[in-house]
N, C-alpha and C positions, 0 to 999 in steps of 0.2 A: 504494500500500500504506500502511499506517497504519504510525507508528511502532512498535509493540509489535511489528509483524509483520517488521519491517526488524529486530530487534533479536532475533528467531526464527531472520532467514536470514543475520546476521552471525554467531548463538550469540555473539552477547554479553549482559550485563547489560542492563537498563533502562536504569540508570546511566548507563552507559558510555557508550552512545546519546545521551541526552539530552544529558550534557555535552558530546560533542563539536557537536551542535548550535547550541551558545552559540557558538562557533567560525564556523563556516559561514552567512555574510551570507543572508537570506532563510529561513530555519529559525526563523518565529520560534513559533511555535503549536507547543509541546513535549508536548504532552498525547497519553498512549500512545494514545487512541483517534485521533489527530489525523491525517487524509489526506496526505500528501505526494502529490501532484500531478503534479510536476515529475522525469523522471528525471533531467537534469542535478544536481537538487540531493541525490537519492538516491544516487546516484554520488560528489559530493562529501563526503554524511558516511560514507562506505564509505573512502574516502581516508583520511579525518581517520582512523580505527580500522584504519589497516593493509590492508586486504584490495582488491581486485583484483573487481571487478562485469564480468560477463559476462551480453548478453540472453539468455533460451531463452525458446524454445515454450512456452506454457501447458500442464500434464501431461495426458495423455489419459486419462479417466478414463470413456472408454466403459466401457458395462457390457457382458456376453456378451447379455444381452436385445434391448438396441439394432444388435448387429453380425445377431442375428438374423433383423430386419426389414429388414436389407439386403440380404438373400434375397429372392425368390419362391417358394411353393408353389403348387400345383392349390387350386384355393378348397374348404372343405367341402363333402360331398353337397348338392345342392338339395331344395326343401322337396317332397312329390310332384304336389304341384300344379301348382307349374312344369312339370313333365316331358311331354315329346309325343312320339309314335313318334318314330324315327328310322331313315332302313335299315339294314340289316345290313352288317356288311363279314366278307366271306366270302372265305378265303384258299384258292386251286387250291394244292393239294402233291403230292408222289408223289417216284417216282425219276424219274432220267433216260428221254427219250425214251417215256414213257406215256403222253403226249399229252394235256397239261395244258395248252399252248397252244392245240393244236387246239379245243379244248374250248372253251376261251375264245373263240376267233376265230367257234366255231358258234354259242354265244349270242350275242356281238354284231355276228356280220353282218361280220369286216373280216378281215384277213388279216395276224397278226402272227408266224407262225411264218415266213413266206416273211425278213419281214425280221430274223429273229435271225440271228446267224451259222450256220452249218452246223446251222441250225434247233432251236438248243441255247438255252434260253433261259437268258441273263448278270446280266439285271436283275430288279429285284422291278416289276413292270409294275402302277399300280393302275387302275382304271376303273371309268362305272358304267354301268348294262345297267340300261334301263326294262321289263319283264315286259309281256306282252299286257293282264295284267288293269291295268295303271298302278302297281304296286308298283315302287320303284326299288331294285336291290340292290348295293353295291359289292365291286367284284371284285377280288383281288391275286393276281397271276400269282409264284409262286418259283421259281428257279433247283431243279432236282431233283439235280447232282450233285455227286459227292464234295465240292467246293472250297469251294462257299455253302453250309454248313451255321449260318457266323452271319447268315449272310442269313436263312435258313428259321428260324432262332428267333426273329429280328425280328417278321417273318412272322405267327409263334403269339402275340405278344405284342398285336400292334396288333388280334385280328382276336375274332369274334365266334362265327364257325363253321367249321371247316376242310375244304374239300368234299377226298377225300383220293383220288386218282384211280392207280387199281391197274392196270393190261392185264390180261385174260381169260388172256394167253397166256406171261404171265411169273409174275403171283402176285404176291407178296410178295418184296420184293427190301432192299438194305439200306436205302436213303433212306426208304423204308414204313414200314420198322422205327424208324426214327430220328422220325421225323414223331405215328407214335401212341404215342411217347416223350412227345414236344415236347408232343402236346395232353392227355399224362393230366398231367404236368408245368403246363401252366397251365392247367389244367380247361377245356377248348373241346370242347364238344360236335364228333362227328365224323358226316359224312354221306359214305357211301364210293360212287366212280361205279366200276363194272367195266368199264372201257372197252377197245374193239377188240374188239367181239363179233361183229362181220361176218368175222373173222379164223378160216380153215377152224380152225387149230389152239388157237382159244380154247379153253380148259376153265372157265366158271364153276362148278362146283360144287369143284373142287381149290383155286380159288384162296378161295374164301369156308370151305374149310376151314382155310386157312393164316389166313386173320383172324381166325378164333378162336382156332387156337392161338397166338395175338397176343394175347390176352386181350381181342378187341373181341367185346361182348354184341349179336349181331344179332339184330335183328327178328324172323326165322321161327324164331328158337331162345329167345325168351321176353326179347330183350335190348331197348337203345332205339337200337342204332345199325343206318339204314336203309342198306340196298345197294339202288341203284339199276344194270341193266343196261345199257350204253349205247354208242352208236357216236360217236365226237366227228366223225366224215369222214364219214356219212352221213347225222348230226343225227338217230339213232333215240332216241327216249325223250329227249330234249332235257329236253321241258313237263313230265315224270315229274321229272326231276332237277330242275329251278326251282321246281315247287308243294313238292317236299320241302325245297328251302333256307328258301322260303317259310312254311312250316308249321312251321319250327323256331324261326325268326325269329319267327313268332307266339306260339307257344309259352314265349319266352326273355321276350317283352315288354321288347323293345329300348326304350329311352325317354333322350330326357337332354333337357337343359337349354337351348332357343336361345338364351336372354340371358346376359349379362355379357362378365367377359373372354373371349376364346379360349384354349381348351386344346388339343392333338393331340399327334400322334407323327412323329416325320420318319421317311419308308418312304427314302427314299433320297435322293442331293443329287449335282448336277451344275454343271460352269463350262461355260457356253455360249457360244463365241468372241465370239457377236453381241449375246446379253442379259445376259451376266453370271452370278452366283451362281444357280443355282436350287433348289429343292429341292420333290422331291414327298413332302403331306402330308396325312396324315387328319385331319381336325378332329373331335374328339371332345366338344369343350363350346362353347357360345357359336357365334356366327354370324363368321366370318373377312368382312373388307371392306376396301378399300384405305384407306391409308393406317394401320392400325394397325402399333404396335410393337410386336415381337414378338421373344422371347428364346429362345433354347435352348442350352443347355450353354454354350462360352465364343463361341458367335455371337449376333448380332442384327440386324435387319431393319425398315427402312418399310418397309412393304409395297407395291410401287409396281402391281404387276399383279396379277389372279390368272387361271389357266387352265384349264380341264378337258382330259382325257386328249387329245382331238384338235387342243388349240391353240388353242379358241376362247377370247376373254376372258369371263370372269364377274364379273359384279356384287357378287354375294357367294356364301360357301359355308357350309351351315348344316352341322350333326352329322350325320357319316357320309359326305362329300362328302370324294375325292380332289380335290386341288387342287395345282397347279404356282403356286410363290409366288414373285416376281420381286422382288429388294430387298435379301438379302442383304448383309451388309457382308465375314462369314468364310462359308465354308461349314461348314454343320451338320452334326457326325454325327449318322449314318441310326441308328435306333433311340431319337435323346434326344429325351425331352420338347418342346414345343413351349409357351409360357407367352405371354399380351401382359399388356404393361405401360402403364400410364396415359399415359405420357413417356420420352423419347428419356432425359431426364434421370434417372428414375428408372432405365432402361435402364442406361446409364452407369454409375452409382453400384452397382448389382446385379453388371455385372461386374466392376466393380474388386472387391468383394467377393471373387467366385467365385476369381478371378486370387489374392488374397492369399490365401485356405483354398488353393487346388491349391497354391499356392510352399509352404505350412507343412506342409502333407501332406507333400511332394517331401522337403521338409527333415526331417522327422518319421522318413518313410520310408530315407532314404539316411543317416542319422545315424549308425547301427552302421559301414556302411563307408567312415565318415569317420573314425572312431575308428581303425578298423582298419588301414584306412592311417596314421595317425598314429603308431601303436604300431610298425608298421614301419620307418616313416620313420627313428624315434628309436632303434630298437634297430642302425639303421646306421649311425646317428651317431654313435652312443655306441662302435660297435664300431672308425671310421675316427679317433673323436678316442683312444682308447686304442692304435692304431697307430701311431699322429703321436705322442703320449707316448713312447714305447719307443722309435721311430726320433730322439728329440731334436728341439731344437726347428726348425731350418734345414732341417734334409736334406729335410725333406718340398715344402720351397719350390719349388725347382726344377721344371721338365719344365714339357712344354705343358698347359696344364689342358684334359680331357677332354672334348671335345663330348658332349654329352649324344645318344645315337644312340637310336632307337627300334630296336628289335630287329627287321632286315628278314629274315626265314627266306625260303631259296631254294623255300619250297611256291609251285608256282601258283594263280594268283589270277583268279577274272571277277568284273572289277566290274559291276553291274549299278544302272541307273535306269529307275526304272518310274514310268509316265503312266498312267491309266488314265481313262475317260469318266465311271464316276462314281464312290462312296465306295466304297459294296460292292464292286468290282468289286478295286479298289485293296486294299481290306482281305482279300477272300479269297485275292489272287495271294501278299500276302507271309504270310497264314497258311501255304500252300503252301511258299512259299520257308523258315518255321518250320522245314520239318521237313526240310530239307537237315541230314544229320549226320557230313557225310566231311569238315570243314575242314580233316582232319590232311593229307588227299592232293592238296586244290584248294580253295583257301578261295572262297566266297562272300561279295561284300561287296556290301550295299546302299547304295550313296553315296546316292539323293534318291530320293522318291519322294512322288508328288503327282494330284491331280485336274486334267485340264484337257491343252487341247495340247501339244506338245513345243513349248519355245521356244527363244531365242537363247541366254538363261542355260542351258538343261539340258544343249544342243550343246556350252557352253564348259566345261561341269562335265564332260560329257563327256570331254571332247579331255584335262582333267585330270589325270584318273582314269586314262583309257585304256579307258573306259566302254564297257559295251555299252548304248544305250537301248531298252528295250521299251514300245512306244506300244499301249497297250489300247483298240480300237475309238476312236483320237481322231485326230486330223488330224496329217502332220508338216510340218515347211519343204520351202522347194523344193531339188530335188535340188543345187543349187549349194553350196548352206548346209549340206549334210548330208554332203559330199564326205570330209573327213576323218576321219568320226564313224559309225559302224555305230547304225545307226536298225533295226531289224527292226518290223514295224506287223503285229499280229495281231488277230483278233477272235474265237478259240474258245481257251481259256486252255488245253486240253490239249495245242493243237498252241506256245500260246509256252513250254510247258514242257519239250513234245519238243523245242525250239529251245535253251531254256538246257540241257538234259541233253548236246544234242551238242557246247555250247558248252567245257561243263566237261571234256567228256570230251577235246576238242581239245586241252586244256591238260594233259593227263595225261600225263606220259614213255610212252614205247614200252617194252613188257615185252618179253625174251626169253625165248622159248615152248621147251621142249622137244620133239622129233617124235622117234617111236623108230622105227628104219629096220628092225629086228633083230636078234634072239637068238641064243648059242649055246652051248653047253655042253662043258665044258673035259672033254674023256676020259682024259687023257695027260699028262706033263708028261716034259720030255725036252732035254738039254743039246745046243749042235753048237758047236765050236769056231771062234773068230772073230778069227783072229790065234792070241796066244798065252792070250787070255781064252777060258772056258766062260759063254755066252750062254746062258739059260732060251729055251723056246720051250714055246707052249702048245697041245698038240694036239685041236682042236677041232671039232665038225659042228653047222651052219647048224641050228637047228629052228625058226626063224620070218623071212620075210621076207628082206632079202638086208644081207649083210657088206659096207660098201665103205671100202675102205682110205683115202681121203680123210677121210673120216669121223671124230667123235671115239670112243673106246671106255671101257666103266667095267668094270671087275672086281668083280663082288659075290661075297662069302664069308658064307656065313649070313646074308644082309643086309646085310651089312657091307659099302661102298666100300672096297677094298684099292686099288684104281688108277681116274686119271681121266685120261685123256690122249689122243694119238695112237701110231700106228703105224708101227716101224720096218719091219716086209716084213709081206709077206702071200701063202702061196706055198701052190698047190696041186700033189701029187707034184713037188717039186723047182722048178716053175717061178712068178716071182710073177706075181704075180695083180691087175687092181684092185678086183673084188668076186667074191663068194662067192653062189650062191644057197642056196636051201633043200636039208636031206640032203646037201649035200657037206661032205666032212670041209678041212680046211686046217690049215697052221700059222701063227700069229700071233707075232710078236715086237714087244715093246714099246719104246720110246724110251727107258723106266728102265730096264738091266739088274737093278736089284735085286729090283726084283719079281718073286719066285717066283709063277709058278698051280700048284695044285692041281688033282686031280681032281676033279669035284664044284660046282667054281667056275661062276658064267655071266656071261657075255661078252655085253656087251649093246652094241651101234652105235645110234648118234643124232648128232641135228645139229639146230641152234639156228638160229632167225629170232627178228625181233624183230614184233613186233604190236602194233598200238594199241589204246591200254585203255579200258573203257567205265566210264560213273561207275557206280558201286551204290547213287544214289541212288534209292528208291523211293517217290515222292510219295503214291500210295495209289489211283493210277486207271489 
């Protein structure tokens, strides 16, 4: 630093400066412009003037422009010259079980519904299907029920045209309704199949009456959305349903860019015990090839493989090509961007970026209830130091000081960790789990939940906790390892939910249930002497079911409980009795003599068990 500048960060005089330099051997060149070099000897006339030198960091004086380029975005449009067809990615939707897989499996010849679970399909499946005439189209299979609804928006997001597959013989159901939501919601052209027509009880004309009153504009009614009729199990009208996706696809003039970086969308992401991180992906810009880096959300990846939907390796994947991408460092959420970047390093540098915007969001976001806790804190300060005032100043010293207890409430609790095969699958169980809302009678707690097999870590989290682990379609340890630790391994989410429903419900106390044995109605009220006391007795007939003296009894008076208790005798004509049936009269005396009955009064018998309680939770399927 120059002297003048030494003499800014002492806030001293020029003066000042200078003269103490006459002082300090080596100081000899005083002139304010003059370098000092040396921090030793900067140090030294900071001495000579009193003050105390400390290094720091040079100030960072990034601008917001520069932290912007530490980003990645999707590069501008391309010019349209660049641009060359590209095929279409076409997403199968519907509800449950209308035969969206099958459909899939008819066009390309293989058989995927056999291997879903309970032939429900879990994942968003993409693939691609070459046409007779050599057009290649790419296909994404969604999940149709309740649970993957942000799977299905994924779905609408990444896709092109959404072929929207109804049954003949149901119509229009909720997931249908949701789906020509999803595609007026991100403008996708819709091409509907009415599938199960081979089905005696199909109706198509009811059911393409329900799609318009959906507000879809069909073809025979002046609109642009085609219904195609079709069998997906007997491949009727297959070639009708593909020259239509075809024709739309020609129509839209699909086109983008093979050069530069790559762009896509992550459809979904999986940990493969054997290959690691995976994630399948549509590339949308540029031509994918090994070895590129490649970003998305707070993951990043070499790309060490790539694969198409049956495993095989590929070379490269241009626009519109599903691809399985091997390299991974975190796994990707399903639905973010997909970006490459020139270097590992610029990689790097973008997510420390990322990493510091989400920490200042967090902090940004969570600010109010830091305050707010603060305000609390201090108003219980303030309240325990003016107690301590008033009690003087010792007397408070004394006693064991308080462990600080967390509030353990006797509600029962399932804890629960969940595994699942891939993102999706993981994100729709605990959306699910969302909408559990009885914590007050059995809490629900998610200790961990993750992608990928159960491991040794989840079993000890486990054993913790007091865990229940739920493994979604993934592999567990061997039964050895598992002995202490309740592992339940499902592969249709309704049934691991029927599973946690019984789980909670097990933890519920036992209710006692009322059972009403019968009625009777008080006709008479009439004193008999008992010793030297007058004893009430209550002269009564059976009009429902049967009286038995074991039993407890209530007295209602205008609604009103007057008595709840048991029975001192129970006598019919003089003799007692231990039950009464129906139409016979009897008299009743109570264990209170004070209880007077009336005329008028009724006499009801019952008796108590207890029963186990069911949760009331209602997940919505």
């Amino acid at each position: 630093m120059t002297v003048a500048q030494l003499a800014k960060a002492l806030q001293r005089s020029l003066d000042d400066v200078q003269e103490a330099m006459l002082y300090v051997p080596g100081a000899d060149n005083i002139e304010p412009n003059a370098r000092l070099e040396d921090l030793k000897l900067i140090q030294d006339i900071s001495k000579k003037l009193g003050c105390k030198t400390r290094v720091v960091a040079a100030p960072d004086n990034i601008l917001e422009d520069d932290l912007k380029e530490r980003d990645v975005a999707p590069r501008p449009p391309a010019s349209p010259e660049q641009l060359k067809p590209r095929p279409p990615v076409v997403t199968v939707m519907g509800h449950v079980d209308h035969g969206k897989t099958t459909l899939l499996d008819s066009l390309r010849g293989a058989d995927v519904a056999a291997g879903e679970a309970g032939g429900i399909t879990q994942h968003i499946g993409a693939f691609t299907v070459t046409m007779e005439n050599g057009e290649r189209m790419t296909f994404l299979d969604t999940p149709g029920h309740a649970a993957f609804s942000a799977m299905r928006a994924r779905g609408a997001v990444a896709t092109d045209i959404i072929v929207l597959v109804v049954a003949a013989e149901d119509g229009v159901m909720a997931q249908t309704r949701e789906v020509i939501q999803l595609a007026k919601d991100a403008q996708v052209p819709i091409i509907v199949a009415l599938n199960k027509i081979d089905k005696p009880e199909a109706n198509i004309e009811k059911s393409k009456s329900e799609l318009v009153q959906m507000g879809l504009a069909l073809e025979e009614y002046g609109g642009e959305v085609q219904v195609i009729p079709i069998s997906a199990l007997k491949g009727t009208n297959l070639q009708l349903l593909a020259e239509a996706v075809s024709t739309q696809a020609t129509l839209m003039g699909l086109k983008a860019d093979y050069t530069g970086l790559v762009e896509g969308i992550v459809v979904e992401s999986k940990t493969d015990p054997r290959r690691g991180k995976l994630s399948t992906a549509i590339v949308s810009r540029g031509t994918l090839r090994k070895g590129a880096v490649l970003l998305s959300g707070m993951a990043h990846a070499k790309v060490r493989g790539l694969f198409d939907h049956n495993g095989q390796p590929l070379s490269e994947a241009p626009p519109g090509t599903p691809v399985e991408i091997l390299g991974w460092r975190e796994l990707p959420l399903a639905g973010e961007l997909i970006l490459e970047v020139e270097s590992e390093k610029k990689a790097h540098s973008v997510l420390k970026y990322r990493e510091h915007e989400s920490q200042r969001q967090k902090i940004e976001s969570s600010g109010d209830d830091i305050r707010k806790k603060e305000e609390e804190h201090h108003a219980k300060y303030r309240a325990e130091r003016e107690a301590r005032r008033l009690a003087g100043r010792f007397r408070m010293r004394g006693g064991q000081r308080v462990k600080e207890n967390v509030t353990n409430d006797d509600t029962p609790r399932v804890s629960v960790i969940v595994k699942g095969d891939v993102h999706g699958s993981v994100e729709a169980i605990l959306d699910v789990l969302e909408t559990y809302n009885s914590n007050d009678r059995c809490r629900l707690d998610i200790v961990h939940y993750g992608v990928g097999n159960v491991t040794e870590g989840d079993l000890e989290l486990a054993k913790a906790f007091n865990a229940v682990i739920y493994a979604f379609s993934v592999e567990t340890p061997q039964i050895k390892a598992t002995k202490e630790v309740n592992v339940r391994t499902y592969n249709v989410i309704y049934r691991l939910i029927d599973d946690l429903k019984e789980q909670l419900s097990s933890k519920l106390p036992p209710v006692e249930v009322e059972e009403v044995l019968g009625e009777a109605n008080v006709l008479q009220q009439f004193f008999i002497n008992e010793g030297r006391k007058e004893v009430p007795v209550a002269g009564c007939r059976c009009t429902k079911g049967v009286l038995k003296k074991s039993q407890k009894f209530r007295l209602l008076r205008n609604g009103e409980v007057i008595y709840d208790g048991a029975l001192e005798s129970m006598r019919h004509l003089k003799n007692e009795v231990e039950s009464i049936k129906k139409d016979v009269e009897c008299g009743l005396r109570f264990l209170d003599n004070k209880v007077i009955p009336q005329p008028g009064d009724t006499m009801i018998c019952y008796t108590t068990h207890t029963e186990k309680q069911k949760t009331d939770w209602d997940p919505g399927f």
